[in-house]
FILOMI-930517 format. One record per residue: x, y negated, z negated of N, C-alpha, C, CB in turn; residue in one letter. Coordinates in steps of 0.1 Angstrom, whole numbers, plus 5000, padded with zeros to 4 digits. Last residue first. Glycine has a CB too. Layout:
<rs>
XYZXYZXYZXYZA ...
</rs>
This chain:
<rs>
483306433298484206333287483006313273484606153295X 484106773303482906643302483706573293481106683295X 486906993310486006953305485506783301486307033296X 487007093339487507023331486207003318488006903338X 486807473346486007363347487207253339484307393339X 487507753350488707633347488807503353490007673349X 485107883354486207903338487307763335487408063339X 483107873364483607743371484907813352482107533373X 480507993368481608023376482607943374481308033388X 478307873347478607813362479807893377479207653357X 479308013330478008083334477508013347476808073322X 481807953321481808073326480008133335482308153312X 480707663315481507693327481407823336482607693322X 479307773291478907673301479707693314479307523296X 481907833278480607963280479707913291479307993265X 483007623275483607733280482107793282484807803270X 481207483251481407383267481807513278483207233267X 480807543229479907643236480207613254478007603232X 482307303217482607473213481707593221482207493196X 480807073223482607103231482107263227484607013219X 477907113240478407123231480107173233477607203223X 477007053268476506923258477406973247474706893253X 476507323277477807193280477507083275478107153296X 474307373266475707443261477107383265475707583267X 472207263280472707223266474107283261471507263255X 472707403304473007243301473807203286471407153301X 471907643299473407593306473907463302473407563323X 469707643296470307663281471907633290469907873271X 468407553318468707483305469007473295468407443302X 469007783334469807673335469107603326470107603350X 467807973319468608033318469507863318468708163329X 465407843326464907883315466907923313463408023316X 465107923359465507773349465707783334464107653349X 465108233356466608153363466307983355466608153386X 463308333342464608373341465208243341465008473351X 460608323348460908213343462808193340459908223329X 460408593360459308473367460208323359457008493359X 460708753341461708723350461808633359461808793355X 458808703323460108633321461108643328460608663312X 456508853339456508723335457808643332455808723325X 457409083337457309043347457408893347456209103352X 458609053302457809143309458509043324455809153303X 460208933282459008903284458008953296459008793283X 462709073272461709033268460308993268462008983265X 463309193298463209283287462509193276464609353283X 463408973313462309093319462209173306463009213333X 465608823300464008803301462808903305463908713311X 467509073308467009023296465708953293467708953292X 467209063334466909163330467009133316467709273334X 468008763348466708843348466008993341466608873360X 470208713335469308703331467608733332469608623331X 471908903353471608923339470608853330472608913334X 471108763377470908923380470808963358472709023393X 472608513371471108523370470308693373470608413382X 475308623364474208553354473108563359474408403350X 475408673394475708783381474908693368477808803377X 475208423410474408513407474808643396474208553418X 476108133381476708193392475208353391479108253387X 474007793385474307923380474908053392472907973374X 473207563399475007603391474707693385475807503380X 470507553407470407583390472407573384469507803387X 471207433431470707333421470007373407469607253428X 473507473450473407533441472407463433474507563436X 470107493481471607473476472507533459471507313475X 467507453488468007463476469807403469467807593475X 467707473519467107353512467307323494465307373516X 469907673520470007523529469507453521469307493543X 469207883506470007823501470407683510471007923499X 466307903521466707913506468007833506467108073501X 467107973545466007853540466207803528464407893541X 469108213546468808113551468207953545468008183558X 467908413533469308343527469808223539470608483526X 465308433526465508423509467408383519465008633494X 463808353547463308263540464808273529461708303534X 464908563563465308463570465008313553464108463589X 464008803548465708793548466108683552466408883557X 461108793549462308733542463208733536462208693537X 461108823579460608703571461308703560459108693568X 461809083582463108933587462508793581463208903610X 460409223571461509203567462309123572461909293565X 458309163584458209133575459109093566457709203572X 459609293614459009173612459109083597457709213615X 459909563602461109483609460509273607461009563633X 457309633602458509633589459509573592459009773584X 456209623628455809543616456509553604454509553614X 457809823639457809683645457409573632456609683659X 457410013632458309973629459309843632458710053632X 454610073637455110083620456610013622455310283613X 454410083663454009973655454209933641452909963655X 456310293669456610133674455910073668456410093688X 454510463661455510473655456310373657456110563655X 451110373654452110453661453510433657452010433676X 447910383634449610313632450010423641450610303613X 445510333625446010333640447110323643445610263647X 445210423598444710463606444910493620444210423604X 448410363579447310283591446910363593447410213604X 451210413567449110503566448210453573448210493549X 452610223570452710363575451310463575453710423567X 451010033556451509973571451810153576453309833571X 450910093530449510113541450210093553448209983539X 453810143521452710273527451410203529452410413514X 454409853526454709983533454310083535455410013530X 453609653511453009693519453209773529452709633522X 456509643490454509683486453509713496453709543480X 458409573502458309723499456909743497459209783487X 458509323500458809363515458009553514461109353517X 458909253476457109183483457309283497456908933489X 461009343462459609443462458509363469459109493446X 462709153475463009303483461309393477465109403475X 461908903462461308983477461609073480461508943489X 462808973439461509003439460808983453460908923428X 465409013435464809093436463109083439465109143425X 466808763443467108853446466309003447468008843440X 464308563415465608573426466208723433467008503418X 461308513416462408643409463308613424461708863405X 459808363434460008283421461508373416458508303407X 458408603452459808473456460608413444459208313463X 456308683438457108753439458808683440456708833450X 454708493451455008463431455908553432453608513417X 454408503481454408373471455108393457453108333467X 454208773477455008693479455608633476455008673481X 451008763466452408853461453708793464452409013468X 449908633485450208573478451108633470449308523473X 450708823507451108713506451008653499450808663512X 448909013499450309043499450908923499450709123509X 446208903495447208973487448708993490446809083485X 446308913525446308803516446808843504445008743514X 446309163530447009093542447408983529446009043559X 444209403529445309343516446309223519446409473509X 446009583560444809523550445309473536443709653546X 447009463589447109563578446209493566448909583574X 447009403615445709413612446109513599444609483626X 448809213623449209353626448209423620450709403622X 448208963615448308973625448609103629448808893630X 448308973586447308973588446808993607447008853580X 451308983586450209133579449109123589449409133560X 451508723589452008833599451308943597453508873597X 450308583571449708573585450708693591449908413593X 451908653544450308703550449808713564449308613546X 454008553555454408653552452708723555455308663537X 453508253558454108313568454108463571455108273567X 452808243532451808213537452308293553451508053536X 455108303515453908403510453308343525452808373493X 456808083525457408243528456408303526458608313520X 455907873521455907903528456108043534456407833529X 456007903490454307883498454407913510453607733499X 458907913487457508003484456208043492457007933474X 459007633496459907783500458507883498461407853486X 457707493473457307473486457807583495457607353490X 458807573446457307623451456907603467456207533442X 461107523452461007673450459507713454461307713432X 461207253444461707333461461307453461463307353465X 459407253422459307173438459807223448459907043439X 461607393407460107443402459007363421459407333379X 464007253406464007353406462607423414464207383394X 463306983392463507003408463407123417464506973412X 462207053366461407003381461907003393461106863381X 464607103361463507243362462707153372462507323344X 465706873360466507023363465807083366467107093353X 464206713344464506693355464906783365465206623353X 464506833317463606823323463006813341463406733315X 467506813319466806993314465706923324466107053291X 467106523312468206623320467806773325469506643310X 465606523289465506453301466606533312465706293297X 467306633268466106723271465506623287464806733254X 469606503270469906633274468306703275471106703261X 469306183278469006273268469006393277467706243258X 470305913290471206003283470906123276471805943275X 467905843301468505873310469605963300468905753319X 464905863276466205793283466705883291467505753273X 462006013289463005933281464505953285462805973265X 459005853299459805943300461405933291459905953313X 456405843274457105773287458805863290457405573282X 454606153271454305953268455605923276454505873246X 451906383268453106343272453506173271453206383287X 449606463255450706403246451906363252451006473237X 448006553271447806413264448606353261447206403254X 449506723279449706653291449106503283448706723305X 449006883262450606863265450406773275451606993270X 446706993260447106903256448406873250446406893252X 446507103289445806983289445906903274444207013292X 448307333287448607223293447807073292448507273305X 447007463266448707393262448207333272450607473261X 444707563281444307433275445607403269443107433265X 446107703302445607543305445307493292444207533314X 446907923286447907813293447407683300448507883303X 444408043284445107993273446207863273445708113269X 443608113312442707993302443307943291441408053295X 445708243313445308153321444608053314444608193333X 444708483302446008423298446308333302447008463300X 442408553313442108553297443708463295441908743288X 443208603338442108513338442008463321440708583344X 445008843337445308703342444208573337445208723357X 443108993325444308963315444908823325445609123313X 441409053346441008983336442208933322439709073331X 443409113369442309063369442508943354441209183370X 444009363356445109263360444309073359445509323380X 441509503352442109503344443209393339442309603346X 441009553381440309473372441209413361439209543366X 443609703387443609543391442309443384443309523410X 442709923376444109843374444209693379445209933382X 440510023388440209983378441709883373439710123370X 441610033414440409953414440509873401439110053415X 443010243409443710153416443110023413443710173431X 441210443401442710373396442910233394443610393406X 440210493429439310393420440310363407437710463414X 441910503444441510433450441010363436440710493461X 443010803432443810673434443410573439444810673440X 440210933433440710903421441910813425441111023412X 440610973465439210873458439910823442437410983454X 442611133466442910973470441110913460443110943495X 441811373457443011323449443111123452444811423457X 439211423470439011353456440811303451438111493443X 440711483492439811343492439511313479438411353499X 442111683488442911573488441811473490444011583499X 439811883479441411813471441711663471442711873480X 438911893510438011823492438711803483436811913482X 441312063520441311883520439711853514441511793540X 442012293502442412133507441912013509442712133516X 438512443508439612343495440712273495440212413484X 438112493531437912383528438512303515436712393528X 438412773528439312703539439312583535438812713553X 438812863488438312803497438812783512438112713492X 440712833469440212933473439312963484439812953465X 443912593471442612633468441812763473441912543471X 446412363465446212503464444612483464446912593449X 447612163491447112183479446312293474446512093476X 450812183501449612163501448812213488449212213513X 453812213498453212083501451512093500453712033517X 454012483497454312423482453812253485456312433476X 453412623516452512613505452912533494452312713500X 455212483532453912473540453012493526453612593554X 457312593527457712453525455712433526459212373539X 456512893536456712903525456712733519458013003523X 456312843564455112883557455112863546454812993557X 457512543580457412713576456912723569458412793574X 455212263593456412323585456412463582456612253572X 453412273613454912233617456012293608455112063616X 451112233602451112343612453112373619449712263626X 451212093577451312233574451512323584450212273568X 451811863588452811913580453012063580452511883567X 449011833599450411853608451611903601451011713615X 447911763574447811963584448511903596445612063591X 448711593563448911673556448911793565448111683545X 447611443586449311383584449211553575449911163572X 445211373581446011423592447111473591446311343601X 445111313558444411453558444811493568443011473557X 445311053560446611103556446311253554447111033543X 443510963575444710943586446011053577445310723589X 441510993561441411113573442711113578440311103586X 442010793541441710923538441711033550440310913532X 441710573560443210613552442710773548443710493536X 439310593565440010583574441310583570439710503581X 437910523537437410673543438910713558435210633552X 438710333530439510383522439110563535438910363501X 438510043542439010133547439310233537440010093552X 436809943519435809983525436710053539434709853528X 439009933499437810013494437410053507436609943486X 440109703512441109853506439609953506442009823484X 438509533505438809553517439209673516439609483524X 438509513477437409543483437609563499436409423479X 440809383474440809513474439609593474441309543465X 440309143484441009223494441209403492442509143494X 439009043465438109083481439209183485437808933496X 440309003444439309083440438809143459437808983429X 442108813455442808963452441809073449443908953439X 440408593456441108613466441508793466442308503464X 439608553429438808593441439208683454438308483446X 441908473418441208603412440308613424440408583397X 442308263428443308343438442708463433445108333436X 440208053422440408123436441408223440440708023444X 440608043394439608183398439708213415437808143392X 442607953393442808073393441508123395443508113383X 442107683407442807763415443207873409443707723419X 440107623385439407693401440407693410438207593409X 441707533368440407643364440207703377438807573356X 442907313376444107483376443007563374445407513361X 441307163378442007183392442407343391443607083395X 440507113350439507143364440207263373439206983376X 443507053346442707143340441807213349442107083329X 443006763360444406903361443707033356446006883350X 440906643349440906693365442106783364441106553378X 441706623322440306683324440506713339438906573321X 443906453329444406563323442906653322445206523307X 442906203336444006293342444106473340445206233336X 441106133315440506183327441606243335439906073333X 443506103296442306173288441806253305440906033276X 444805883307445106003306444306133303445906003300X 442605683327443105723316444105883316441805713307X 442805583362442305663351442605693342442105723352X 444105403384443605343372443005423361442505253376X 444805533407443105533405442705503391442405693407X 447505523411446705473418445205463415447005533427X 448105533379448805423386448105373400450205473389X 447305833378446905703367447105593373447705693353X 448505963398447205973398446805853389446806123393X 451305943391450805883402449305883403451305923413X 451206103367451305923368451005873380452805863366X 450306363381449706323370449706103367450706423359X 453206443395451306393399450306323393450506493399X 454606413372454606293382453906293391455506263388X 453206623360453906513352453806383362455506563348X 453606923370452906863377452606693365451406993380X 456407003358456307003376455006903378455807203385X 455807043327457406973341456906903352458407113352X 453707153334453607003325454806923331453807023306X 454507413337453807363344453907183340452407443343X 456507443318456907453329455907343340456907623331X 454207473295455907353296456407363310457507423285X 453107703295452507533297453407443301451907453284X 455107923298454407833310453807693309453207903315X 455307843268456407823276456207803291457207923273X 453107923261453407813258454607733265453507813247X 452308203267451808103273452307943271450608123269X 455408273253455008293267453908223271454808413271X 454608283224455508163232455108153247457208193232X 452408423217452308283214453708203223452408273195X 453308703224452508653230452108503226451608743229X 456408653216455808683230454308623232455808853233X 457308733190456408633192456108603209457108503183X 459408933195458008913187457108833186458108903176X 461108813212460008893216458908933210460408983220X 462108583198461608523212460808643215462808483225X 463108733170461908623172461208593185462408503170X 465108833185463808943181463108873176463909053172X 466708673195466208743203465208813197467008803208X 467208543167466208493177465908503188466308403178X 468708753158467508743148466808633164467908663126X 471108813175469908883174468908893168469908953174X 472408523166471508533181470608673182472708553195X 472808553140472108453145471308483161473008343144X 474608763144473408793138472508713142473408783125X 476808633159475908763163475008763152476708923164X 477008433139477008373153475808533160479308353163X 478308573120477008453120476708423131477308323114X 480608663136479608773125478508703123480208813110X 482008453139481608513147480308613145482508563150X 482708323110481608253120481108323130482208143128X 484608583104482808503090481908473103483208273076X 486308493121485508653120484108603111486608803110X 486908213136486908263125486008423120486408143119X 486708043156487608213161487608273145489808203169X 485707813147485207903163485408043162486107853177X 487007733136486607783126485807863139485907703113X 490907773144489807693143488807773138489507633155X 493607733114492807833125491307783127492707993119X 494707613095494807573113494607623123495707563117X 494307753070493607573077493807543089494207433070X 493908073068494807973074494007853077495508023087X 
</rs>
């Protein structure tokens, strides 16, 4: 039929699905070349109008702009790699005092619970003493684990980092004047910067607020956690409920932890940020991705499925500027809407 549009045409639809799962299995095959490149872009967003104001007040070329950003970003990751290397060097040097508090905890179990619940919790041995040399080598092996897993974290941060500065330093050569007001990638651009500013300052606040509390209930890894936070915040919905959950079993495995203080300092943590994520959040934010949450709960699990932790990190803008451009097009305008909540949007002149 000629008066059937070509939108609803089965041929087009059938093109339409293929098309999108050939460049879903481009965007994950190629993971490890986009994903640093795709931070560069993010970062390049956000730090752009530092960057001019830096040229404009101190007269310095771009070439020198872009050598100090670089600098900058080189020694704020090795400061946070420092940062996360001590703390689990803190971890280490309580490890003997977690080790006795939870060797406690196992022979109260065993003196409390009936005989039969009593052998299947403990650990078998021939020995009086074989329990608990058990349980000290079971925790030494999760200690040094633990140890070796964050090296490990460590240097894949530090090796992926280095990659994403130098896109940035030369993405930053090549940035040139901003462009027009009518262009959909200026729009996008603008979008994520604002996004990427409020989010980071929230953030900073909620990790920093969130450490000093740890750090005031004498739990260890205090900084770590906070900066966990910090980057945890970025994942909407989910990624404070796991900054809240990560320092739970030390806060319950304290050494000196009573049961008012365990529950005092989970209470605490957790009003930090229940107060940051629906409070602070949506006052100083507001809607400024127009994305409804069901889209972004779904985009986080697609990004996550493509690009790990990382793409959930990038989900939600990454999601609002394919929003944009999709309302730039009459035939994608609906899908736009539906992903704003808005189905019986008008449609843009």
């Amino acid at each position: 039929m000629h008066g059937q549009d070509s939108t609803t045409n089965p041929q087009t639809i059938c093109l339409i699905i293929l098309a999108t799962a050939v460049i879903a299995y481009s965007i994950y095959w190629l993971r490890p070349v986009l994903l640093p490149f795709v931070i560069a872009l993010f970062v390049v967003s956000a730090i752009t109008p530092l960057l001019d104001s830096l040229q404009r007040r101190l007269g310095a070329n771009r070439l020198v702009a872009a050598g100090v950003t670089f600098l900058a970003g080189l020694l704020l990751m090795l400061l946070l790699g420092w940062t996360i290397w001590a703390s689990v060097v803190e971890l280490r040097h309580s490890g003997p005092a977690y080790r006795q508090r939870i060797q406690d905890i196992a022979n109260t179990l065993e003196d409390k619970l009936p005989e039969r619940l009593a052998a299947l919790v403990s650990l078998p041995s021939a020995a009086p003493e074989g329990p608990r040399e058990d349980a000290q080598q079971l925790i030494d092996s999760m200690l040094r684990t633990g140890v070796a897993r964050v090296s490990a974290a460590l240097l894949y941060l530090v090796t992926n980092g280095i990659v994403v500065l130098i896109y940035v330093f030369f993405l930053l050569l090549g940035v040139s004047n901003p462009m027009s007001s009518n262009s959909i990638w200026s729009e996008i651009d603008q979008q994520i910067r604002g996004y990427i500013r409020l989010k980071s300052i929230i953030s900073l606040v909620t990790g920093g607020v969130f450490g000093l509390a740890l750090a005031f209930f004498g739990v260890p890894m205090a900084v770590t956690f906070g900066v966990l936070a910090f980057l945890l915040n970025f994942i909407p919905n989910v990624g404070p409920l796991v900054a809240t959950v990560l320092p739970i079993p030390l806060i319950m495995l304290h050494p000196d932890a009573s049961l008012s203080w365990i529950l005092i300092t989970i209470a605490v943590i957790s009003t930090i940020q229940f107060v940051s994520g629906n409070v602070f959040e949506p006052m100083l934010m507001g809607d400024s991705t127009d994305l409804h949450p069901v889209v972004i709960l779904l985009a986080l699990m697609f990004w996550g499925m493509m690009w790990g932790i990382v793409g959930m990190f990038l989900a939600t803008p990454i999601t609002a500027g394919i929003k944009l451009v999709l309302q730039r097009i009459e035939a994608t305008r609906p899908i736009a809407a539906w992903m704003a909540a808005r189905p019986h949007a008008p449609e843009a002149a």
